[in-house]
C-alpha positions as CSV (number, residue, x, y, z in Angstrom):
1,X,60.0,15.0,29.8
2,X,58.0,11.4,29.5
3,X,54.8,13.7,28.8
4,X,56.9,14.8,26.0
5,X,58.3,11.9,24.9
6,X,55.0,10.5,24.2
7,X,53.6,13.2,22.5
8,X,56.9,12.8,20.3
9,X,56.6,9.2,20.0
10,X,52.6,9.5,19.1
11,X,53.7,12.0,16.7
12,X,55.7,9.7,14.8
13,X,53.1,6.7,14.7
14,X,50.4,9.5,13.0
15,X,52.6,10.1,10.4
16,X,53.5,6.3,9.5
17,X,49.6,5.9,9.8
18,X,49.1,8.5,7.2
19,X,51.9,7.5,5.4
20,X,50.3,3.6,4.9
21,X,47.4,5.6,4.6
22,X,48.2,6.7,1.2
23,X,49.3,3.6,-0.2
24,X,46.0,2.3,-1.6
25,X,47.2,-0.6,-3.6
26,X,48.8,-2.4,-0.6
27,X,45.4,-3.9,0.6
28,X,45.6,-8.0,0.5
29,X,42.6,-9.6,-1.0
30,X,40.2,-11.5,1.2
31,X,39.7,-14.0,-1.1
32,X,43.1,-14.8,-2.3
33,X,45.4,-17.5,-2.1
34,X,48.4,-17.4,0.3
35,X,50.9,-17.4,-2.9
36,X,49.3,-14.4,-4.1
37,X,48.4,-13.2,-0.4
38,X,52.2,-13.1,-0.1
39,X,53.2,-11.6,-3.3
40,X,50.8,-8.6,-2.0
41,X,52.6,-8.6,0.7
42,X,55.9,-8.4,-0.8
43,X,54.3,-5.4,-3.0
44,X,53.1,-4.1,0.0
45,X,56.8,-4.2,1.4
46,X,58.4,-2.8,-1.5
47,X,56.1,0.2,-1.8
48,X,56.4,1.0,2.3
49,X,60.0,-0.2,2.1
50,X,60.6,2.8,-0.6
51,X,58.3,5.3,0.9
52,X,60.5,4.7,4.3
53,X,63.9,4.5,2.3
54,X,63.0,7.7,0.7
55,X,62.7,9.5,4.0
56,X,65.8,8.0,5.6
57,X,67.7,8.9,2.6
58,X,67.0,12.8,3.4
59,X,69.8,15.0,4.8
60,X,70.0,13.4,8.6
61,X,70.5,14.8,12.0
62,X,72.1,11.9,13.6
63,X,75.0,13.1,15.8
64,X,78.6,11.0,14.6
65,X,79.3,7.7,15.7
66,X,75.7,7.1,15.7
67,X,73.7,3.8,14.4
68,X,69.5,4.2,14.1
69,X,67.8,0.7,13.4
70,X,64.2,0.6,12.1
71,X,62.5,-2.9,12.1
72,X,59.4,-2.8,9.9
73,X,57.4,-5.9,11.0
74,X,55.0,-7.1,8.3
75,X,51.8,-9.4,10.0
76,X,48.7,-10.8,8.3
77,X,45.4,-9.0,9.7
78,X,45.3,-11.6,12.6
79,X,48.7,-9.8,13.3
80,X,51.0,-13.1,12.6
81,X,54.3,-11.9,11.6
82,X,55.3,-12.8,8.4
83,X,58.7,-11.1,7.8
84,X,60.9,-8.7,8.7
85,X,63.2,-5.9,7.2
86,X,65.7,-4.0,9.1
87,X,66.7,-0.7,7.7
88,X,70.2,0.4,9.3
89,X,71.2,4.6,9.3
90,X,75.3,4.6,10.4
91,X,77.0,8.3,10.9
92,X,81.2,7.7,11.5
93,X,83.6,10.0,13.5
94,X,83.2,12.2,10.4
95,X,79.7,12.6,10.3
96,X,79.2,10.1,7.0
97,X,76.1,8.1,6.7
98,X,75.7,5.5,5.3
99,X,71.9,3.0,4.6
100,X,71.5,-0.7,5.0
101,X,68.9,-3.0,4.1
102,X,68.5,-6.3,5.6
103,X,65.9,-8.9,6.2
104,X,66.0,-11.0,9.8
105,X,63.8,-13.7,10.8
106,X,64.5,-13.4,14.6
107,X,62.3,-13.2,17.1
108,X,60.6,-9.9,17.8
109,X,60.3,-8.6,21.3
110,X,56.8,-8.3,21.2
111,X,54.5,-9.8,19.0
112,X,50.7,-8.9,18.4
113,X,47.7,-11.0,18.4
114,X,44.5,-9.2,16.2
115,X,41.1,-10.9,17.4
116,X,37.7,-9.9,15.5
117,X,33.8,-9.8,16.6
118,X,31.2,-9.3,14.8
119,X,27.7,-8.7,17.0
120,X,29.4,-10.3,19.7
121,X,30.9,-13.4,17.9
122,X,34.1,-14.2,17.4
123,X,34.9,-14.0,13.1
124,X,38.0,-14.4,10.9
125,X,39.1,-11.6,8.5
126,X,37.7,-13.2,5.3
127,X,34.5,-13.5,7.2
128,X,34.2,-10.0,8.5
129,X,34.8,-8.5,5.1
130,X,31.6,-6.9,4.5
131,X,29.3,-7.5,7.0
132,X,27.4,-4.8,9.0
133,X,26.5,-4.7,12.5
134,X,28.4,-4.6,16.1
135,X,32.4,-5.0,15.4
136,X,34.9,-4.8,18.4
137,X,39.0,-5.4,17.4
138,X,40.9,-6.0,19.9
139,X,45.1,-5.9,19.7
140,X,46.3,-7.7,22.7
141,X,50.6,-7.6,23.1
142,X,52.9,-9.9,24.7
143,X,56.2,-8.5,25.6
144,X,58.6,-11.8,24.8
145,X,62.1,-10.1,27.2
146,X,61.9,-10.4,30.4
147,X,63.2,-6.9,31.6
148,X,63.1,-4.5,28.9
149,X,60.2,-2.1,29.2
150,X,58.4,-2.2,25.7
151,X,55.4,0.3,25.1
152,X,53.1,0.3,22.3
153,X,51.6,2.5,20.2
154,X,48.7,1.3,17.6
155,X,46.8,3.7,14.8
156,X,44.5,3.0,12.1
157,X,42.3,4.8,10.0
158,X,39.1,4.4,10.0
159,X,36.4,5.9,7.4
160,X,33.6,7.8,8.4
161,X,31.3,6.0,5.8
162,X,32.2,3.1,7.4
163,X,32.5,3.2,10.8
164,X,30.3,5.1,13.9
165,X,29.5,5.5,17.0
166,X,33.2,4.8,17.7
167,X,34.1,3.7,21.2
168,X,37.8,3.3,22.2
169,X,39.7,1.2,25.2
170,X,43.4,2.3,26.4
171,X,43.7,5.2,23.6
172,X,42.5,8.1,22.1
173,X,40.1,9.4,19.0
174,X,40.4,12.2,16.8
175,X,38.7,13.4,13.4
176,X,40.5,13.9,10.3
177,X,38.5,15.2,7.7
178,X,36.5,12.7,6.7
179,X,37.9,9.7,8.7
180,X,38.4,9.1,12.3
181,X,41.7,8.1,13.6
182,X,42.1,6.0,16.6
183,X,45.7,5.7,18.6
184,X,46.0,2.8,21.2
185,X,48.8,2.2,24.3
186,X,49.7,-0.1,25.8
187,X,52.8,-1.2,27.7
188,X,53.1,-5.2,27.6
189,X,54.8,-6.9,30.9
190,X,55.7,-3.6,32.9
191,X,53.5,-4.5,35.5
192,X,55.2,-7.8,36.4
193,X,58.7,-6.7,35.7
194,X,58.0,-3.7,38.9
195,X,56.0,-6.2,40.8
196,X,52.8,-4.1,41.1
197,X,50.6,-6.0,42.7
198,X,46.8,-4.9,42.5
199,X,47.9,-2.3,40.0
200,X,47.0,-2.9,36.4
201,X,48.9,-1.3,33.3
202,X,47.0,-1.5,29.6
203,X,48.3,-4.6,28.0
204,X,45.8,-4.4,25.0
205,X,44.0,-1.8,23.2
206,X,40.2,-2.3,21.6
207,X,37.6,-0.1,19.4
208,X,34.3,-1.0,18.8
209,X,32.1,0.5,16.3
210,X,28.6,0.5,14.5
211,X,30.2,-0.8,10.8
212,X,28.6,-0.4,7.7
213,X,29.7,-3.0,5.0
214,X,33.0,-3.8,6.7
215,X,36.4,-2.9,5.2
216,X,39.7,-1.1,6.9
217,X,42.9,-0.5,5.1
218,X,46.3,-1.8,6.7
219,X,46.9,-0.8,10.3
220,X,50.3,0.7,12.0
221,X,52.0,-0.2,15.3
222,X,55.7,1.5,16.7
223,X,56.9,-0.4,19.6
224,X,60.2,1.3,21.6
225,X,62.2,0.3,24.3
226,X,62.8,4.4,25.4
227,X,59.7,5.0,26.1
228,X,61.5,5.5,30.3
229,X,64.7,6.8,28.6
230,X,63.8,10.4,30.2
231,X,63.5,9.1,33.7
232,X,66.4,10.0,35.7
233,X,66.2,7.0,38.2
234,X,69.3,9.2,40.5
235,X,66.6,11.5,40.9
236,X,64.3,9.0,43.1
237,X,64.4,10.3,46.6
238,X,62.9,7.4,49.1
239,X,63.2,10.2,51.8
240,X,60.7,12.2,49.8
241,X,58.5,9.0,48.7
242,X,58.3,8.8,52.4
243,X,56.9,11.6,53.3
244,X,54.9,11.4,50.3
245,X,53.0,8.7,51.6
246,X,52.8,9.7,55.1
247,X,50.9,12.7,53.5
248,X,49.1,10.3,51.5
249,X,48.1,7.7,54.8
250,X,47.5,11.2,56.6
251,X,45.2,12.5,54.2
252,X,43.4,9.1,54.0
253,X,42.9,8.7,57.4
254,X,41.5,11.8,57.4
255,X,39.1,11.0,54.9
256,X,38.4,8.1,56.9
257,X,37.5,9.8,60.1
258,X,35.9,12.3,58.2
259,X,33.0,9.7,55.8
260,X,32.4,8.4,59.4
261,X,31.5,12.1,60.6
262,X,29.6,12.5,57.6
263,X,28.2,9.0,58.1
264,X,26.9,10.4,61.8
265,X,25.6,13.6,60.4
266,X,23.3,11.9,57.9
267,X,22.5,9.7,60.5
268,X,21.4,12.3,62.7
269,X,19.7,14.1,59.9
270,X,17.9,11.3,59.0
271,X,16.5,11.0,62.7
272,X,15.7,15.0,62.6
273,X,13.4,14.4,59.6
274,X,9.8,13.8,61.0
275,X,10.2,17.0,62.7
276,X,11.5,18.8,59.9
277,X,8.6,17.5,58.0
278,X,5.7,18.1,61.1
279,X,7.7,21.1,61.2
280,X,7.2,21.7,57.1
281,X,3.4,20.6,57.8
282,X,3.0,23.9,60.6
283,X,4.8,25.9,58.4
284,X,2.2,25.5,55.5
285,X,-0.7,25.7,58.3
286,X,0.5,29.0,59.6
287,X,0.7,30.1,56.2
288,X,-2.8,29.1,55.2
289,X,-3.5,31.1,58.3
290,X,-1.5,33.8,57.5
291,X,-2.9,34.2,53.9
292,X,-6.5,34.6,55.4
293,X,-5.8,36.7,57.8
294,X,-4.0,39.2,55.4
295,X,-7.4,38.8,52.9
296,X,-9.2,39.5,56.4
297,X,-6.9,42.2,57.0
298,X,-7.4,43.7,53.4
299,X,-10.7,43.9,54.2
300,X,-10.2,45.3,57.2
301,X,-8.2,48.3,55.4
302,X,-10.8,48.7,52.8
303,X,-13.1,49.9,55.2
304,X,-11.2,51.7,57.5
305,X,-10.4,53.5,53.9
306,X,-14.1,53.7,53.3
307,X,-14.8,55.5,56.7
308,X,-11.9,58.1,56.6
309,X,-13.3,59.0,53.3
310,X,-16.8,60.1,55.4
311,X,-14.6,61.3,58.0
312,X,-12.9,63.8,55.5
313,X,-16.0,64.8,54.2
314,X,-17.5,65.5,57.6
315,X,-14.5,67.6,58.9
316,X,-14.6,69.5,55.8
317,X,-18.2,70.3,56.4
318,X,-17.3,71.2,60.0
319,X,-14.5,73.6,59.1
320,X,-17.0,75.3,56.3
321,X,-19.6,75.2,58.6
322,X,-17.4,77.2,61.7
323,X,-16.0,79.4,59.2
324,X,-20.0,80.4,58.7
325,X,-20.3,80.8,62.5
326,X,-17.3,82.5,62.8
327,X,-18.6,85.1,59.8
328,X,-22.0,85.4,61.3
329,X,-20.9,86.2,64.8
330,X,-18.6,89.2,63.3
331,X,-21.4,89.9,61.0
332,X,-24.6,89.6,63.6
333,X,-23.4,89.0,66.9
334,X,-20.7,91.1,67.7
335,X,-23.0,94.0,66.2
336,X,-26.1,93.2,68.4
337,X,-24.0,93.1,71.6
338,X,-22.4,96.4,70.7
339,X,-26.0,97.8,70.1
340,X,-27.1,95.9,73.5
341,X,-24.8,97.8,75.0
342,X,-25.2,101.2,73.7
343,X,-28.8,100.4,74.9
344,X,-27.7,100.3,78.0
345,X,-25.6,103.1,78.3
346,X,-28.4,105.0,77.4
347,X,-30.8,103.7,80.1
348,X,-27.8,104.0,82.3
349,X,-27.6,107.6,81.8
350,X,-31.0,108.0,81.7
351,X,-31.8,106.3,84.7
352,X,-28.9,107.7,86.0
353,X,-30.0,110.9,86.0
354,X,-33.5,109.8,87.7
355,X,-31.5,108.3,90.4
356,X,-29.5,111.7,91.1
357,X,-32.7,113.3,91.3
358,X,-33.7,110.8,93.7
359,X,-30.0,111.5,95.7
360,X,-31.1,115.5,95.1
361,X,-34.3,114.4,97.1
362,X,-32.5,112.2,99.3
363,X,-30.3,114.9,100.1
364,X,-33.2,117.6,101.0
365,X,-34.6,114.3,103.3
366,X,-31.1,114.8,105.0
367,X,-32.3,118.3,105.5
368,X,-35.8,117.2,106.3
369,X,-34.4,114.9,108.6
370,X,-31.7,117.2,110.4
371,X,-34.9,119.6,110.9
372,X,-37.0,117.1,112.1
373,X,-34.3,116.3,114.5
374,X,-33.8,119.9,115.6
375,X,-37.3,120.5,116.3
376,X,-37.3,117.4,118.6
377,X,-34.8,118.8,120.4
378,X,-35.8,122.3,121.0
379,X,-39.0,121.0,122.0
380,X,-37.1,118.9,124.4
381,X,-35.3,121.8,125.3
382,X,-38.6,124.0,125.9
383,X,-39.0,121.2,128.4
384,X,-35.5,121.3,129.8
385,X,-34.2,118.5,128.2
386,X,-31.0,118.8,127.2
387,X,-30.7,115.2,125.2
388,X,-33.9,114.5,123.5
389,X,-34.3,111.7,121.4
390,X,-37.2,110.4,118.7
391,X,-39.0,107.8,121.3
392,X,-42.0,106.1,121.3
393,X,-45.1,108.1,121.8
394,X,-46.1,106.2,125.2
395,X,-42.6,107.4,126.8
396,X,-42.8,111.4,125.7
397,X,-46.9,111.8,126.8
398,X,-46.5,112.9,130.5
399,X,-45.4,116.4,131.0
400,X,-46.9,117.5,127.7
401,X,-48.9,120.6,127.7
402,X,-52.0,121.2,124.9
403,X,-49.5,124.2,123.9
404,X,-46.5,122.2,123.4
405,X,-47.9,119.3,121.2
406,X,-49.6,121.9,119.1
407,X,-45.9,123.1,117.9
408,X,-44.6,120.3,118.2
409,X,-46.9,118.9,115.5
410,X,-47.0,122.2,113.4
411,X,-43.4,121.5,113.3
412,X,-43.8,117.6,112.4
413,X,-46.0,118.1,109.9
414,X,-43.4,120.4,107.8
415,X,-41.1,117.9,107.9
416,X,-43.7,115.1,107.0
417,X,-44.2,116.8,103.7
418,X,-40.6,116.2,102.9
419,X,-40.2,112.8,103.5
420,X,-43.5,112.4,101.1
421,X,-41.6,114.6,98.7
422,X,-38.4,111.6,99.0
423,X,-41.1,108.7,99.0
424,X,-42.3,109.8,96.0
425,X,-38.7,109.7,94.5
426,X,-38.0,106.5,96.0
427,X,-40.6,105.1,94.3
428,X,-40.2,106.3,90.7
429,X,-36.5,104.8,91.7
430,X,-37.6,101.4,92.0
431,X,-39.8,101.5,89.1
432,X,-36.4,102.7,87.0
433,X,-34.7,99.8,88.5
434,X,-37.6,97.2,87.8
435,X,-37.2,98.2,83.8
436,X,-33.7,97.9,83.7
437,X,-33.9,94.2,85.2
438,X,-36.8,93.8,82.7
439,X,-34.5,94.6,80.1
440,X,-31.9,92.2,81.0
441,X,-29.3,94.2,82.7
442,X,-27.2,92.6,85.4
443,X,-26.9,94.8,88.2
444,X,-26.0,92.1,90.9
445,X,-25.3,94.8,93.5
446,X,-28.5,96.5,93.4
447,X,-30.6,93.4,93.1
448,X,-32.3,94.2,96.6
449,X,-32.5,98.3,96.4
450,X,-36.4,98.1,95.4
451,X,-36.9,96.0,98.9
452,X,-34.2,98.2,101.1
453,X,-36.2,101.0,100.1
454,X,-39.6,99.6,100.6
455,X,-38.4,98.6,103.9
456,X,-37.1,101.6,104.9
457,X,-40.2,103.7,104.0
458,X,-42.4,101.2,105.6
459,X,-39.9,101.6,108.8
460,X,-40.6,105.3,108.2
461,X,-44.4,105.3,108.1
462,X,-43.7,103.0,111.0
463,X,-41.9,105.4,113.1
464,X,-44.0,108.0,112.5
465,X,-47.2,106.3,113.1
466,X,-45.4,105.6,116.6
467,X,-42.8,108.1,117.4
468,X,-39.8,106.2,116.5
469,X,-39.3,108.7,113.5
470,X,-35.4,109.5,113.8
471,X,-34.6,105.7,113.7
472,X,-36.6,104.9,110.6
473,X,-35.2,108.2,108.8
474,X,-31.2,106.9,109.7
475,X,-31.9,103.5,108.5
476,X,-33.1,105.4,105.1
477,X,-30.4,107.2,104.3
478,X,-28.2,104.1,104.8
479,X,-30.8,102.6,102.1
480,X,-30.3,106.0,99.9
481,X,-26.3,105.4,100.1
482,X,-27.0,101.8,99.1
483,X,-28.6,102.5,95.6
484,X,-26.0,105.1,94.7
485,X,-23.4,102.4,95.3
486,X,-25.8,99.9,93.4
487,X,-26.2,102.1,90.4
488,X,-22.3,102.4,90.0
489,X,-21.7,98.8,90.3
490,X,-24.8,98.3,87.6
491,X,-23.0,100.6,85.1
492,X,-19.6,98.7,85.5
493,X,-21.0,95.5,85.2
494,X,-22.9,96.4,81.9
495,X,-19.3,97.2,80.3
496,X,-18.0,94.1,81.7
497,X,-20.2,91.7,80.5
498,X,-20.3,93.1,77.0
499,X,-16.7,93.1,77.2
500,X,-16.3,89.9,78.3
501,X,-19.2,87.6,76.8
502,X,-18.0,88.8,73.1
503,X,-14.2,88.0,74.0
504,X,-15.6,84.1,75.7
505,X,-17.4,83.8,72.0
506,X,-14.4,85.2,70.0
507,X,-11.8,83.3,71.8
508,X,-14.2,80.2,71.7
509,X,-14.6,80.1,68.0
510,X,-11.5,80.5,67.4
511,X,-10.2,77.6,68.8
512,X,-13.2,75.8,67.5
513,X,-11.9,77.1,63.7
514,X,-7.8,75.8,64.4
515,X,-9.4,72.4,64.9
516,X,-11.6,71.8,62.7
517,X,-8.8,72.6,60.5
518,X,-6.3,70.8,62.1
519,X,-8.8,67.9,61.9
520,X,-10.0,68.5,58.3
521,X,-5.8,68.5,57.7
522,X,-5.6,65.3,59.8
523,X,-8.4,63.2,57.7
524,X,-7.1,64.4,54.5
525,X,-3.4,63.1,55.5
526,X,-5.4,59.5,57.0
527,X,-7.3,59.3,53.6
528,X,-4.2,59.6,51.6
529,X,-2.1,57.2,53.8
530,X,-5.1,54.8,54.0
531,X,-5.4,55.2,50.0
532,X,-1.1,54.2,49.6
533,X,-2.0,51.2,52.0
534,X,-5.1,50.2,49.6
535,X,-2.9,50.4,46.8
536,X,-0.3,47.7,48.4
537,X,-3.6,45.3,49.0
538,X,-2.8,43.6,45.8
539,X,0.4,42.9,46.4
540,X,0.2,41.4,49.7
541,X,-3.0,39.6,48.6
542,X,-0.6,38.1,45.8
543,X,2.8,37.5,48.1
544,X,0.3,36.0,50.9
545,X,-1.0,33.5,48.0
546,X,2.6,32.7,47.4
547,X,3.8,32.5,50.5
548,X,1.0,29.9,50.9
549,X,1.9,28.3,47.6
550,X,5.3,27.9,48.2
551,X,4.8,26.8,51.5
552,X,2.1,23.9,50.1
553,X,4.8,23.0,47.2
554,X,7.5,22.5,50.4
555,X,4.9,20.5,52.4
556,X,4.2,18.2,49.4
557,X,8.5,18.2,48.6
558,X,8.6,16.9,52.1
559,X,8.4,13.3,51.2
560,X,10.6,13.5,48.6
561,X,13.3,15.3,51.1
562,X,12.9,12.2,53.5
563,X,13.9,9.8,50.6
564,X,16.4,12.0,49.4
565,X,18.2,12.2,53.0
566,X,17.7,8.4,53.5
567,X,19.5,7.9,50.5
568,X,22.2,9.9,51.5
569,X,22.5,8.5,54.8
570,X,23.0,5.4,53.1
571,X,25.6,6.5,50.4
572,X,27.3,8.1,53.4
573,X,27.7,4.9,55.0
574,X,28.6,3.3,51.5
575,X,31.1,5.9,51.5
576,X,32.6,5.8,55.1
577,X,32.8,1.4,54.2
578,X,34.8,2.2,50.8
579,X,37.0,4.7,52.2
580,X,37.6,2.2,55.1
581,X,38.3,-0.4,52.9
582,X,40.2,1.7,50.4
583,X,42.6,2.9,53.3
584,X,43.2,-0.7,54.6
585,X,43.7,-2.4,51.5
586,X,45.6,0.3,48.8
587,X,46.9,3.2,51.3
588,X,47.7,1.1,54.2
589,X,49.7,-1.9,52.2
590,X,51.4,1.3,50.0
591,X,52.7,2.1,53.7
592,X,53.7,-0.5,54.5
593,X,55.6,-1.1,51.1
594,X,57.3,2.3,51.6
595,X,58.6,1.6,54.7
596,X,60.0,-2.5,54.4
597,X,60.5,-2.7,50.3
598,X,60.6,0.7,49.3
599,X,64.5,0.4,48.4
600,X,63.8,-3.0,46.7
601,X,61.2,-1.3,44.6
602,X,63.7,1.4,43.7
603,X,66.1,-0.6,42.8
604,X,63.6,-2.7,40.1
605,X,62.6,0.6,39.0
606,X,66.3,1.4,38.3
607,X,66.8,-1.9,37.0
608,X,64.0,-1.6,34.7
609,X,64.7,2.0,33.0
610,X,68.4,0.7,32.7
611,X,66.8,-2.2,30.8
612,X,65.1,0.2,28.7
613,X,68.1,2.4,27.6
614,X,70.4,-0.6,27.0
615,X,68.1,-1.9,24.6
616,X,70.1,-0.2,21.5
617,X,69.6,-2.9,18.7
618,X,67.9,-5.6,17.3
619,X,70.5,-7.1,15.1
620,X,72.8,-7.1,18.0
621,X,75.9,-5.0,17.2
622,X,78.3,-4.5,20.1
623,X,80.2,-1.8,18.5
624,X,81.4,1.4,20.3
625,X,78.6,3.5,18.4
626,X,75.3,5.2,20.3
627,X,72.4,3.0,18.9
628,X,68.8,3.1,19.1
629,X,65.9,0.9,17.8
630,X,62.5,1.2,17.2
631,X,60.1,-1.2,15.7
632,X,57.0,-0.8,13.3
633,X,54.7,-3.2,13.0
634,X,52.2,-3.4,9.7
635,X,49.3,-5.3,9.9
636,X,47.3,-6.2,7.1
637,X,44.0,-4.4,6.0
638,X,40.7,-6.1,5.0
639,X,38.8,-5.5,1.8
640,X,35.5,-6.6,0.3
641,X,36.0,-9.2,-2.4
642,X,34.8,-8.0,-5.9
């Protein structure tokens, strides 16, 4: 509701300002005389006084039994009053109004003092009227009661061709067109009449300006006494003030407490700050180091990339290359081993069929043998032996007639011709065998058969030469049931190891072939994921060098960061000083005023706002009616001589 009030009340001074505003002719000469210096000023009253009566004469919202009083205070431009005029607005039980006009030379509640400088020295009106430079005007108030709570509100016009580079004390600017328009407050006394000690209310009001041929038309100031008629004083709680300010000493102390933390921290991060810096200074070493090792590292990659491009090229050669070995062993390999072997088979049947000749022989040596035998024993017989064996020659001689041996060897020599007849086939035999090893077939089971025959015909001619014929001829057929056995295991072997050799090859290239590929795959996938990794070498050439960069900028921000925290250390300390200060000498005392004189500051503030709302008139009735009063104050303007 004050809020408002003011706004209302500010409201009501713009519109007197524009109001005097538009009354050019009520300037006052600088360079007249008083008599004519008044006689503007009466001119100047006549034509506001008319202006105002005009407005007071419209249709009025006064409730009945209701009396308005508006004081129009007319000052020189040093703000000396020179008269007054009270204009009086009555409304009876009925509602009529009814206007009067008088003129008072009492004693206004506050009066106004107007002070001019002019580059920083002091000047009257007359002298300011058209200078340039610096100007500062300053409106100081004196409130003349003792009790009644007067604020006031100042506005003047000032033109934009005239004045700049406006600066304002205890008010407020705003732009009108082309002017500027500059509202002042003030509230005269207030600050004694509540006792506020250390507490300072606006008691003047001041603008200063760049001023350009100095001139400034009358000025307008509305002083009321209800400026506090809103305030309900019932409404003061000193319960809640209480607790108010135990929030508020609370909240300071906290404050307090925490400027001092803050204090400490600073502190401490002040101390921490050669090893953030040596810290800052290994940071921008490492990444020095870090940049060269990735240029090092690019390198590196570029020739990796470099060799896994050979390394493709080489497996795809391999691959080709297999896949030519692979053709040419279906094409020349596989063919000459099948023709090896059907070589074989041929000289295996051919051979074969020698060798069964040689076991046809071999068989009629059986009989040779089994005659042989026979004849030694019916010779043994003829000499009544029953058992007769082949013996040496030195064992049978005794007992041997001329007609005996002469059979015997008749005999002998039959069977002789046999075994010659099996020698003979023995031998073409081996010779059969020889050729096959000479053409490269592996008969390992008849490697020896050449050299068990040999022996046994040598055992043979042996035993003949000296009797011991039926031992040599048993130890031959053993020999002639070797080679059969030998021959059997040669063709088997000949299958096998055509068999098997081309299957060792196949199976060999084969796997030789799935690698290469596999490999040739392999190289290609390396090459491609070595060329994305060359691709990224820019980029981590480029964020190494700003890594490095940004690290070198932080080393050589280091400094700076030092001063920087040693200045805030110190403005926390400032800070945790102030605060202590501020909470012993404002919050603490405000305490302490709460809780011995907070009634007896209650009760001024009561008195005061009653002073305020009592203050119905200036001329003094003490009739039954609801009154008000509100003062305006107009001050003259300054104008350049002609």
């Amino acid at each position: 509701m004050v809020k408002k009030k003011f706004l209302k009340r500010c409201s009501i001074l713009m519109c007197s300002v524009l109001v005097a505003a538009n009354l050019v002719a009520c300037g006052a000469g600088t360079g007249s005389t008083n008599e004519e210096v008044k006689q503007s000023a009466y001119s100047q009253d006549n034509m506001v006084q008319t202006s105002i009566e005009k407005e007071l004469s419209s249709k009025s919202t006064l409730p009945i039994n209701t009396r308005q009083e508006t004081v129009y205070v007319f000052g020189d431009a040093n703000g000396n009053k020179d008269h007054i005029i009270v204009n009086e607005k009555v409304t009876d039980d009925k509602g009529k109004e009814t206007l009067n006009k008088t003129e008072s030379d009492g004693e206004v509640p506050v009066s106004m003092k107007v002070t001019y400088t002019l580059d920083g020295n002091e000047v009257t009106p007359e002298e300011l009227a058209g200078k340039s430079g610096k100007v500062t005007m300053r409106f100081d108030y004196t409130n003349n009661t003792k009790d009644v709570p007067f604020t006031m509100i100042t506005g003047m016009v000032l033109p934009a061709d005239v004045f700049s580079n406006v600066e304002i004390t205890n008010g407020k600017l705003t732009r009108n067109g082309d002017s500027i328009i500059a509202v002042g407050l003030a509230m005269p006394g207030l600050s004694n009449m509540l006792n506020l000690k250390g507490i300072e209310l606006p008691e003047y009001f001041e603008v200063t300006a760049d001023v350009n041929k100095f001139s400034l038309d009358m000025t307008m100031s509305v002083a009321t006494s209800n400026f506090l008629s809103d305030v309900n004083v019932d409404d003061i709680s000193i319960d809640s003030i209480k607790a108010l300010t135990d929030k508020l000493g609370s909240a300071a102390g906290q404050l307090v407490d925490g400027s001092a933390a803050l204090a400490d921290g600073t502190s401490q991060l002040k101390d921490a700050v050669p090893a953030l810096t040596d810290g800052i200074t290994r940071l921008n070493t490492g990444a020095l180091s870090l940049r060269d090792g990735m240029y090092a590292y690019i390198d590196g990659v570029n020739t990796v990339s470099a060799g896994a491009s050979q390394l493709n090229s080489g497996a795809s050669d391999l691959a080709t290359g297999l896949d030519s070995l692979a053709s040419a062993i279906n094409t020349k390999v596989v063919p000459g081993i099948t023709q090896m072997k059907n070589t074989v088979d041929v000289n295996v049947k051919t051979y074969g069929g020698k060798v069964t000749s040689v076991l046809t022989l071999a068989g009629t040596y059986d009989k040779a043998f089994a005659a042989l035998n026979n004849t030694i024993k019916s010779a043994g017989a003829a000499y009544g032996v029953s058992d007769m064996s082949v013996v040496p020659y030195s064992e049978m001689s005794s007992g041997l007639t001329e007609e005996k041996v002469s059979k015997l060897l008749t005999k002998y020599m039959s069977d002789y011709t046999i075994y010659i007849s099996a020698k003979a086939a023995f031998t073409q035999a081996d010779a059969y065998v020889s050729q096959m090893k000479l053409r490269g077939v592996d008969g390992s089971s008849v490697t020896n058969l050449g050299q068990v025959y040999q022996q046994e015909i040598a055992m043979l001619m042996s035993a003949a030469s000296n009797g011991g014929v039926y031992t040599a001829l048993s130890q031959v057929q053993t020999g002639v049931n070797q080679l059969s056995t030998g021959i059997g295991s040669m063709n088997d072997n000949t299958n096998a190891t055509k068999t098997g050799n081309t299957e060792t090859i196949c199976s060999a290239i084969y796997k030789l072939q799935t690698g290469s590929k596999t490999l040739k795959d392999g190289t290609e996938t390396l090459v491609n994921g070595l060329g994305k990794l060359t691709s990224n070498n820019d980029a981590l050439k480029s964020g190494a060098a700003q890594v490095a960069d940004g690290t070198g900028t932080l080393n050589d921000s280091a400094a700076t960061l030092a001063d920087a925290i040693e200045k805030l250390n110190a403005g926390a300390i400032t800070l945790k000083d102030g605060m202590a200060q501020f909470n012993s000498e404002a919050i603490e005392p405000l305490e302490k005023l709460v809780g011995d004189d907070l009634q007896n500051a209650v009760d001024t503030i009561k008195k005061v706002v009653k002073s305020g709302q009592d203050y119905t008139s200036f001329l003094g009735k003490s009739d039954d009616l609801k009154g008000s009063v509100t003062f305006i104050y107009k001050t003259a303007g300054i104008t350049i001589e002609e």
